[in-house]
MOPAC internal coordinates of N, CA, C and O (Angstrom, degrees):
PM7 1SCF
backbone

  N    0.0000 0     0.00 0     0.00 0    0    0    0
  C    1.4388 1     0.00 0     0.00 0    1    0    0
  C    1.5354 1   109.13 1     0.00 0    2    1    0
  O    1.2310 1   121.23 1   -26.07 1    3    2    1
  N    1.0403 1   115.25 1   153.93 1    3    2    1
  C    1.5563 1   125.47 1  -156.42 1    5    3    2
  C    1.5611 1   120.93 1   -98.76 1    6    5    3
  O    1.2310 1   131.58 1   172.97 1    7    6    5
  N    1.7983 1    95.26 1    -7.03 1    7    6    5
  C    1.2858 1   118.81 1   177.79 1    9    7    6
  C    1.2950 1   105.41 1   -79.76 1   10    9    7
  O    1.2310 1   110.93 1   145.50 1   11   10    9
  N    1.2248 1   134.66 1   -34.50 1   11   10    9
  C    1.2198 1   146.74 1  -116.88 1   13   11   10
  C    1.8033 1    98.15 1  -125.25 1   14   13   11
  O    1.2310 1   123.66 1   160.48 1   15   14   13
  N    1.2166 1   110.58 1   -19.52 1   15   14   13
  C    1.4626 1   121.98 1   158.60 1   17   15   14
  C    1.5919 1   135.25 1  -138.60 1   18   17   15
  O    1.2310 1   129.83 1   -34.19 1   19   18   17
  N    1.8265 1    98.65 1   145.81 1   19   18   17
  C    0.7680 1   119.32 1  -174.94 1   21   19   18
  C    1.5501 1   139.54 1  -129.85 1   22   21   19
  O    1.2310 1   120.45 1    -6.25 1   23   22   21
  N    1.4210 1   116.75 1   173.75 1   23   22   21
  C    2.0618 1    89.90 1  -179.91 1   25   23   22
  C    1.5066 1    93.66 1   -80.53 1   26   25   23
  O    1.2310 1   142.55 1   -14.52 1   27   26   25
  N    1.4747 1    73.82 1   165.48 1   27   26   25
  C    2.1889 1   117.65 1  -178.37 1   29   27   26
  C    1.5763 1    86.99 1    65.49 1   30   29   27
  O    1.2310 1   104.78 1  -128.91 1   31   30   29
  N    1.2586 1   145.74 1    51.09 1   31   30   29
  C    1.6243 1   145.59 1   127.61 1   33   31   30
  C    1.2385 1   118.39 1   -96.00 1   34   33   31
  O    1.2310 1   120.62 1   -51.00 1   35   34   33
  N    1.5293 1   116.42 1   129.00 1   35   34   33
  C    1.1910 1   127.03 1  -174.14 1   37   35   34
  C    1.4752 1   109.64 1   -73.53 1   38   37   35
  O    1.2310 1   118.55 1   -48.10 1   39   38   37
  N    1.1725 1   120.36 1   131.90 1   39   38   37
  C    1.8135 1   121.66 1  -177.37 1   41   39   38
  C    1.3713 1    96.43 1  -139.52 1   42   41   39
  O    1.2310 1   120.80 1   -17.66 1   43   42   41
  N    1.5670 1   116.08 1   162.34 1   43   42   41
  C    1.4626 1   136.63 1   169.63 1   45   43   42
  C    1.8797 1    91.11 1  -119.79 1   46   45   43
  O    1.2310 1   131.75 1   -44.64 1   47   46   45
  N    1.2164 1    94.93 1   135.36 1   47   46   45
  C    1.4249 1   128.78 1   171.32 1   49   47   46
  C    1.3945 1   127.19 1  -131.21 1   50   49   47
  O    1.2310 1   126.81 1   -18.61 1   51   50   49
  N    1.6302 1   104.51 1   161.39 1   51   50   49
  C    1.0263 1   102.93 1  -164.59 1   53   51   50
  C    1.6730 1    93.29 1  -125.08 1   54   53   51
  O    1.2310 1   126.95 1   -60.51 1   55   54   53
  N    1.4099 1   104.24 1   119.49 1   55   54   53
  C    1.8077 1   100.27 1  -177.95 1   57   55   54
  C    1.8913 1   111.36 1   -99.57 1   58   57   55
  O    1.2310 1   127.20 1   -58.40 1   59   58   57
  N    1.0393 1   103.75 1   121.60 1   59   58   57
  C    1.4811 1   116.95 1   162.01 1   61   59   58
  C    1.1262 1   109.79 1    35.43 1   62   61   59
  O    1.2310 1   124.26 1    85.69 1   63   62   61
  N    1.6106 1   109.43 1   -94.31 1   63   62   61
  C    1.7480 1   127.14 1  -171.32 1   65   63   62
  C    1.7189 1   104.00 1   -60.68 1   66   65   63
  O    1.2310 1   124.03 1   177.76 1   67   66   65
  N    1.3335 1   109.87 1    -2.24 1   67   66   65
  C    1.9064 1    90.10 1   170.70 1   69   67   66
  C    1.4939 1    96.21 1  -131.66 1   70   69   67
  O    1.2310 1   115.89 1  -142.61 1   71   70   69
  N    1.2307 1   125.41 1    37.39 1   71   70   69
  C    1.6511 1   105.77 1   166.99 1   73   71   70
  C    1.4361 1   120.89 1   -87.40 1   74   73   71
  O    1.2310 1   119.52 1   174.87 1   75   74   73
  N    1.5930 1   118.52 1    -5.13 1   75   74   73
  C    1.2516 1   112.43 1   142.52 1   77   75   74
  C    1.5515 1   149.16 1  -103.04 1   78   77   75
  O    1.2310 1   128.28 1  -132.93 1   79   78   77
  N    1.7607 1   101.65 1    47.07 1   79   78   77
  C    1.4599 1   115.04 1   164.92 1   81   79   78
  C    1.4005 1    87.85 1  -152.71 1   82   81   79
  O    1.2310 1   113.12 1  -167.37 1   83   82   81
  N    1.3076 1   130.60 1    12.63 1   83   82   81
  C    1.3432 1   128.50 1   167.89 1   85   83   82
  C    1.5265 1   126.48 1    70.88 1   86   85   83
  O    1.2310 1   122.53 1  -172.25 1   87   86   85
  N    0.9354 1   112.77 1     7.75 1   87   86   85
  C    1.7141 1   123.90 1  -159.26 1   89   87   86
  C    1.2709 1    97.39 1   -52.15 1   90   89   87
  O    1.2310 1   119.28 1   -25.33 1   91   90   89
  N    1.1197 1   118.97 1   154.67 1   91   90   89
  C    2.1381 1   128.73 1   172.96 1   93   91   90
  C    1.5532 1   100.12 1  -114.73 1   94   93   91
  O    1.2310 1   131.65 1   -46.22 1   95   94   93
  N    1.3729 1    95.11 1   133.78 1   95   94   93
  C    1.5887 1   104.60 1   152.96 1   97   95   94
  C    1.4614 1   113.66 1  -126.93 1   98   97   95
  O    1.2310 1   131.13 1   -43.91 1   99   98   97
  N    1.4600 1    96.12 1   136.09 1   99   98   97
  C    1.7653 1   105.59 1  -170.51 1  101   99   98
  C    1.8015 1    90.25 1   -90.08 1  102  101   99
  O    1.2310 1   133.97 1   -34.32 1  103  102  101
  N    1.6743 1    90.59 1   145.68 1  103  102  101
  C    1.4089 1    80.71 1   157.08 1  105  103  102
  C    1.9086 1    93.56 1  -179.29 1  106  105  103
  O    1.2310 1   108.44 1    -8.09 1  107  106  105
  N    1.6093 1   139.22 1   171.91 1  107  106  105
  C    0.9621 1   144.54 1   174.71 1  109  107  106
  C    1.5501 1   112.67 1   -82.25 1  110  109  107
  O    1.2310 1   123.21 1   -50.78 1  111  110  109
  N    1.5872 1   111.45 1   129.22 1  111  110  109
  C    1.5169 1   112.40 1  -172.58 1  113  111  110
  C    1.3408 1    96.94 1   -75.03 1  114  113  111
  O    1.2310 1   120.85 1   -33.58 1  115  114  113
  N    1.5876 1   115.99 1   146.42 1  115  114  113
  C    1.4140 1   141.65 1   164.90 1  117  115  114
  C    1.6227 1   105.80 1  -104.63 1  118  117  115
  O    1.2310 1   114.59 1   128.22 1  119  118  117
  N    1.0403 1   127.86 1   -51.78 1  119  118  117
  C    1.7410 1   127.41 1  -178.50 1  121  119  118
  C    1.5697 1    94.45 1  -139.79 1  122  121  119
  O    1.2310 1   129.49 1   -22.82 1  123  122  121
  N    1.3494 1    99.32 1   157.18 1  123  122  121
  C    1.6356 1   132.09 1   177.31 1  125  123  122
  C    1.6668 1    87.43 1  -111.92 1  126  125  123
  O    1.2310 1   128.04 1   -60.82 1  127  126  125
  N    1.8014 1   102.13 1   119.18 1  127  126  125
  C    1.5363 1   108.88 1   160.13 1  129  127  126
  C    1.2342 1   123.91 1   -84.99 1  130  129  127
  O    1.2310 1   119.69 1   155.58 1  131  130  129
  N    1.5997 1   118.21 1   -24.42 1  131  130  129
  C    1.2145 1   114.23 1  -139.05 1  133  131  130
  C    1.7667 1   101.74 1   -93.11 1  134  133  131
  O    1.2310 1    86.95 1   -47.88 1  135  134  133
  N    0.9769 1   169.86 1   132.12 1  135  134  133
  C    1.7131 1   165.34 1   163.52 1  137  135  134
  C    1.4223 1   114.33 1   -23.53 1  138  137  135
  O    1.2310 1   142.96 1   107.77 1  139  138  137
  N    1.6898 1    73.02 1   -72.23 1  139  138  137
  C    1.4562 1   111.93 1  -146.39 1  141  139  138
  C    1.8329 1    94.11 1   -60.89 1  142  141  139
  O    1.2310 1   118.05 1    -8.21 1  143  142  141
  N    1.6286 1   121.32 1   171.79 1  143  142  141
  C    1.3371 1   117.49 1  -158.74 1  145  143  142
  C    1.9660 1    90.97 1  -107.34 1  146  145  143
  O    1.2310 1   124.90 1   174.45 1  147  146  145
  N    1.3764 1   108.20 1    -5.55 1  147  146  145
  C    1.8278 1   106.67 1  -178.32 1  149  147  146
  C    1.7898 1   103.34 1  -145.73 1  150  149  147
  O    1.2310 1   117.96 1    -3.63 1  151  150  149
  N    0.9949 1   121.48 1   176.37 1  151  150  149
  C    1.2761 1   104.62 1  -163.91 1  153  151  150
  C    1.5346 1    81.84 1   169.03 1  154  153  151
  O    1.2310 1   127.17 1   -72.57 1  155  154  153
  N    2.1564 1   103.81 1   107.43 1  155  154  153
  C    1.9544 1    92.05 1   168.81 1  157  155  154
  C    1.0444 1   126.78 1   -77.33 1  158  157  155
  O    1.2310 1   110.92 1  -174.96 1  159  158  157
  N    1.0966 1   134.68 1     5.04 1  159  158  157
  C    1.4183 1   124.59 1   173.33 1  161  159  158
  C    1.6362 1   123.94 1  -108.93 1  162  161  159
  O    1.2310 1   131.37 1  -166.13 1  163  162  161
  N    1.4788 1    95.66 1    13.87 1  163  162  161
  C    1.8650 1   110.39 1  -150.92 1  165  163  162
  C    1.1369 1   134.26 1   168.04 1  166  165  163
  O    1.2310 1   103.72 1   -36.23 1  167  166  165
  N    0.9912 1   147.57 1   143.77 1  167  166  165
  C    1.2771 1   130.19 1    92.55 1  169  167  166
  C    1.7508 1   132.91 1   -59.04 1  170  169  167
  O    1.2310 1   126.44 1   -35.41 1  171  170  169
  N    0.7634 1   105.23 1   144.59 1  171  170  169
  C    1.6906 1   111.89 1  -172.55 1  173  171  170
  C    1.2073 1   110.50 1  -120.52 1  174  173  171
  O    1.2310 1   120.21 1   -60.21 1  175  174  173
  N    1.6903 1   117.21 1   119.79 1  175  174  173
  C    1.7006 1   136.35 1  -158.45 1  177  175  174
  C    1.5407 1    92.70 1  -135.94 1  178  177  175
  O    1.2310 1   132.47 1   -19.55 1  179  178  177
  N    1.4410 1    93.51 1   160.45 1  179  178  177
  C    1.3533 1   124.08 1   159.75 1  181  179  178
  C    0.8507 1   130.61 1   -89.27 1  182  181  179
  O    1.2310 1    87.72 1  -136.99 1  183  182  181
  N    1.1857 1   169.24 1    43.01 1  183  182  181
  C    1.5085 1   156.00 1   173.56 1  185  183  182
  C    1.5250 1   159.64 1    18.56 1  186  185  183
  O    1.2310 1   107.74 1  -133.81 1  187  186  185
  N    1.2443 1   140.48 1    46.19 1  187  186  185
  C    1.1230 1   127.43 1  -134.16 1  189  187  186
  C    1.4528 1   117.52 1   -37.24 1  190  189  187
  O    1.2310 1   107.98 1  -158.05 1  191  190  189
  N    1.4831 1   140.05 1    21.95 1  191  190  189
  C    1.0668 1   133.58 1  -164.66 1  193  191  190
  C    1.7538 1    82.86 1  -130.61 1  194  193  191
  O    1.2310 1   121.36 1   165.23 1  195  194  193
  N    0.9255 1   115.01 1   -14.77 1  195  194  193
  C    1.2886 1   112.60 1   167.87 1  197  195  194
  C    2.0364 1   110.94 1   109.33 1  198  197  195
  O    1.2310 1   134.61 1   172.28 1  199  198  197
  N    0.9634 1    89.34 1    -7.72 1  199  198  197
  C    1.7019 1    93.74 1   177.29 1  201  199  198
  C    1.8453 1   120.35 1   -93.11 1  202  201  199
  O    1.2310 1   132.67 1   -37.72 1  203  202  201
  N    1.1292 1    93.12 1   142.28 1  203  202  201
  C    1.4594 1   116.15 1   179.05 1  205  203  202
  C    1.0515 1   133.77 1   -95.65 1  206  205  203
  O    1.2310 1   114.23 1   -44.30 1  207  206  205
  N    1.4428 1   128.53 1   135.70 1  207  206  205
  C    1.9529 1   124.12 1  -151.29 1  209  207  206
  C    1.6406 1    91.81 1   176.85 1  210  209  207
  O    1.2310 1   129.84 1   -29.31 1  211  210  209
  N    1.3252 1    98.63 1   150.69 1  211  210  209
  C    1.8059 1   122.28 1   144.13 1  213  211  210
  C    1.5135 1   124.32 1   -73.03 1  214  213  211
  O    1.2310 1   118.45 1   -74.59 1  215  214  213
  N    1.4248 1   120.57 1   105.41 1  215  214  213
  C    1.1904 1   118.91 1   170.29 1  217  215  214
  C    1.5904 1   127.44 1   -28.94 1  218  217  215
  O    1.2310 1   122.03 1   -75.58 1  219  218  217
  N    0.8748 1   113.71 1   104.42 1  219  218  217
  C    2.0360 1    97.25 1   162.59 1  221  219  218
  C    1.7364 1   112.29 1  -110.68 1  222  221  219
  O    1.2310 1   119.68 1   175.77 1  223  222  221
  N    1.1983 1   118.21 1    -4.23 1  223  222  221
  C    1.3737 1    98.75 1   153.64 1  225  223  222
  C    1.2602 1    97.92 1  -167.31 1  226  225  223
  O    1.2310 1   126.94 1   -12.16 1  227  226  225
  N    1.7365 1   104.26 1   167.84 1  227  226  225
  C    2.1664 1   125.99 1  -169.90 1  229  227  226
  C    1.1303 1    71.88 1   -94.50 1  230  229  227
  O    1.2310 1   123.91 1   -35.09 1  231  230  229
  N    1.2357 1   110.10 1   144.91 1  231  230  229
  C    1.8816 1   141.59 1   163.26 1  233  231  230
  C    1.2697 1   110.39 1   -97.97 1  234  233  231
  O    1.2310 1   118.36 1   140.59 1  235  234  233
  N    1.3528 1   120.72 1   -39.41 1  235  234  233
  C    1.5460 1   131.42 1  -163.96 1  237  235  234
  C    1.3489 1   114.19 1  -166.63 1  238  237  235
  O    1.2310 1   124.61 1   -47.96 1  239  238  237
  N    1.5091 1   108.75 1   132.04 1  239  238  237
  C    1.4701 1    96.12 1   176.19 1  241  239  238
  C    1.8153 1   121.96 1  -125.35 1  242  241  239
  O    1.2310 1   120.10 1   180.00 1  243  242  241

C-alpha cells in the first residue's frame, strides 16, 4: 500500500531483470513512482542508489 511508504525508508525490492528468481535489493527510497494508492504487483520506487523495483518488504521505518 502506497500509504505505507515513504522517502529515507529502507525497503527490499525486486527490480525487473530478477523478478523471475526473485532476488531483493535493499536500499533507501528516493521517489515513489507508482500514483495510484494500491498496485498488485507493487509499489514502484526509486532508490537512492539509483535503481528501480517493486517493493516486497519495509526494512525500517
Amino acid at each position: 500500500m502506497r500509504a505505507h511508504i515513504r522517502r529515507g525508508l529502507r525497503v527490499a525490492i525486486v527490480q525487473k531483470a530478477d523478478q523471475e528468481t526473485g532476488a531483493l535489493t535493499e536500499g533507501v527510497v528516493r521517489d515513489i513512482l507508482t500514483n495510484s494508492p494500491e498496485h498488485p504487483r507493487g509499489i514502484k520506487v526509486r532508490l537512492e542508489s539509483g535503481e528501480v523495483g517493486r517493493v516486497r518488504r519495509i526494512l525500517s521505518r
